[in-house]
C-alpha positions as CSV (number, residue, x, y, z in Angstrom):
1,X,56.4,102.7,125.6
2,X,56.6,99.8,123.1
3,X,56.6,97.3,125.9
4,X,52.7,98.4,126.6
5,X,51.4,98.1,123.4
6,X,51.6,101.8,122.5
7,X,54.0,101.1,119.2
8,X,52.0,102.4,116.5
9,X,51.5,98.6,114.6
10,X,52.4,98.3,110.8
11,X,49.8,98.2,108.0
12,X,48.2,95.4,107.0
13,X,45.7,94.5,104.4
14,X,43.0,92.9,106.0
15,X,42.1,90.7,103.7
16,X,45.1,89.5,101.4
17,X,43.1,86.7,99.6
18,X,40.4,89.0,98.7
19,X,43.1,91.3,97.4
20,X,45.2,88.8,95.7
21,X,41.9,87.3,93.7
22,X,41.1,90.7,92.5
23,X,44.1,92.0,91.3
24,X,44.8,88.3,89.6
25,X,41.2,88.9,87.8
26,X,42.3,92.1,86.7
27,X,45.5,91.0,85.6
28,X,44.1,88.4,83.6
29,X,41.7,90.8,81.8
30,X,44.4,93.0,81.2
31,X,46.7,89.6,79.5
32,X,43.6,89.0,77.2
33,X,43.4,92.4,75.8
34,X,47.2,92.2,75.5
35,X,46.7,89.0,73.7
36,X,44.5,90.4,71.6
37,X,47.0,92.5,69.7
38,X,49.3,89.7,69.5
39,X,46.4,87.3,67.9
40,X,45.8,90.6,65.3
41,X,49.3,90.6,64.3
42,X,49.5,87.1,63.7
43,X,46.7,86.6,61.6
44,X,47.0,89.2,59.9
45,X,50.8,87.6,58.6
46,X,49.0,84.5,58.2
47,X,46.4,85.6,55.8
48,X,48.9,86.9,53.4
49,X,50.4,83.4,53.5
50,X,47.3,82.2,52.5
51,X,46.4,84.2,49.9
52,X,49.9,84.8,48.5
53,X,49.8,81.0,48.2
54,X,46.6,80.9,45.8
55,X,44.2,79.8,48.5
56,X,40.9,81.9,49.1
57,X,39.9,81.5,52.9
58,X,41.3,84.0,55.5
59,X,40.9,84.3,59.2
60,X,38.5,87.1,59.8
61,X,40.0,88.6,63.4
62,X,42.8,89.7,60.8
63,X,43.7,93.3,60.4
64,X,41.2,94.5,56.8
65,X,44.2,96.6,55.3
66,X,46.8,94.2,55.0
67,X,43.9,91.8,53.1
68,X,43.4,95.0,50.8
69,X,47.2,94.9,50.0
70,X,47.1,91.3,49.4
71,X,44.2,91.1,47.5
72,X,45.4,93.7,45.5
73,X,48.9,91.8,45.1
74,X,47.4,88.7,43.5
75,X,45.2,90.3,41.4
76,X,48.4,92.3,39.4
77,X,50.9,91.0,36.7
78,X,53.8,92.5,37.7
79,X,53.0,89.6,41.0
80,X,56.6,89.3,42.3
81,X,57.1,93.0,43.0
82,X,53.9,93.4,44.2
83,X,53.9,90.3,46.6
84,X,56.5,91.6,48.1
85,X,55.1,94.9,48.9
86,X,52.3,92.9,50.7
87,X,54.3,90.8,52.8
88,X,55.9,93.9,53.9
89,X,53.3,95.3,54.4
90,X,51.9,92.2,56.6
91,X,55.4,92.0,58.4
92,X,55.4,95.4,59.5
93,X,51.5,95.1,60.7
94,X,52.6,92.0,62.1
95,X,55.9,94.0,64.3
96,X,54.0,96.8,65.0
97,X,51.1,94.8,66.7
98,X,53.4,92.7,68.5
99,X,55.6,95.5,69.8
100,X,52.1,96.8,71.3
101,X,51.1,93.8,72.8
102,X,54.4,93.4,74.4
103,X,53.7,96.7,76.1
104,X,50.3,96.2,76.6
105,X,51.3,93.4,78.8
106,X,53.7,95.6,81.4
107,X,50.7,97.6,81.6
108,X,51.0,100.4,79.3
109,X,47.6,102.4,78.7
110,X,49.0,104.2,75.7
111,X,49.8,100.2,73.7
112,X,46.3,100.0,74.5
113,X,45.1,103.5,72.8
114,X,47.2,102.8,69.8
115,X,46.1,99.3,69.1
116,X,42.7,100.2,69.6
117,X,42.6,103.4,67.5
118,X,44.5,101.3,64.6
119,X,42.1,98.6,64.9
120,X,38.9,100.7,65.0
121,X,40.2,102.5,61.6
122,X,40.3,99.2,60.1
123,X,36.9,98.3,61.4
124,X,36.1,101.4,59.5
125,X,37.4,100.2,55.9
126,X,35.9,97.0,56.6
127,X,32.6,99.1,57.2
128,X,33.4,100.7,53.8
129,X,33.9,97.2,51.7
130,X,30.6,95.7,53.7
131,X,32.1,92.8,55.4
132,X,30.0,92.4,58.1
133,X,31.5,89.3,59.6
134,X,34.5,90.9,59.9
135,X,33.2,94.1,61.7
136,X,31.4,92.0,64.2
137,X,34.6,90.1,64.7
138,X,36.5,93.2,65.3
139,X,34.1,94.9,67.4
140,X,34.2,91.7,69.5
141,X,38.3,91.9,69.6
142,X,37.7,96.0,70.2
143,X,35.5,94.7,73.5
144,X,38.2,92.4,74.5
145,X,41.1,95.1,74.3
146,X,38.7,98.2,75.9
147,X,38.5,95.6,78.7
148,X,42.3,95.5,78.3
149,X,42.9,99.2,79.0
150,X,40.0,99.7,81.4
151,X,42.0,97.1,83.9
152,X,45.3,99.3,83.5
153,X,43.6,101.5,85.9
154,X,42.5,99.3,88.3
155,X,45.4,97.2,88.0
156,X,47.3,100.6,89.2
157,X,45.1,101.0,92.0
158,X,46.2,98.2,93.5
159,X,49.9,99.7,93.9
160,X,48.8,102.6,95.7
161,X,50.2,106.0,96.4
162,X,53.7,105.1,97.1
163,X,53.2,103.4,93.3
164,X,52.2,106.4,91.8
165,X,54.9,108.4,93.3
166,X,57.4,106.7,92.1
167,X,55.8,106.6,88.5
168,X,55.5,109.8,88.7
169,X,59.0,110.9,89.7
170,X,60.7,108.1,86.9
């Protein structure tokens, strides 16, 4: 009964393009929230650089606590052990960020959770020192990785059921 027309016809999405523009807008939404944590990381190492190296500006999308253990490493006398508490400090904010974004990036919600639980603590002893510009740079960076995790979802919607079966069986 093939030959009549009868053959029950494949499924096909009738409209690829509009498909294929959404899930690229999601994707990229989810890449910027993933960048996000890498930027963090970064600045964050770069900023004890800076103020290990005696100069007094910092990049403010960097994480508050690692500034609080540099800050208080140039300010003691005992400076070699205590610099090197703050750059391990930085190194390990710096590998933990970057190990999230990494796995933000494949999609993972929990990276997301994680750096955005860390991150909103930090907003919280920047809240507690009063720097302003800070918080309203980390509540900007907090928008950009919601957006992030948010598009996880959507971006999974786009695999279907047969997607979610087989994440749910692995």
């Amino acid at each position: 009964m093939t030959g009549f027309g009868f053959a029950r016809q494949p499924h096909r999405d009738p409209l690829p393009t509009v498909t294929a523009a959404g899930r690229a807008t999601i994707t990229d939404a989810l890449h910027r929230g993933a960048h996000s944590l890498f930027t963090i990381g970064g600045l964050s190492l770069i900023n004890t650089i800076i103020l290990l190296s005696g100069f007094y500006w910092i990049f403010v999308g960097g994480l508050g606590a690692v500034l609080l253990a540099t800050g208080l490493a140039a300010s003691e006398e005992q400076a070699s052990s205590a610099r090197l508490v703050a750059l391990i400090v930085s190194a390990a904010a710096f590998a933990l960020f970057t190990g999230l974004g990494i796995l933000a990036r494949r999609g993972r919600k929990a990276a997301f959770l994680m750096g955005i639980a860390l991150y909103a603590l930090d907003t919280g002893l920047l809240l507690f020192f009063h720097a302003w510009i800070m918080v309203a740079v980390h509540g900007y960076i907090l928008w950009w990785r919601y957006r992030g995790f948010a598009s996880c979802s959507e971006l999974h919607a786009f695999d279907g059921p047969a997607a979610s079966a087989r994440g749910a069986s692995a």
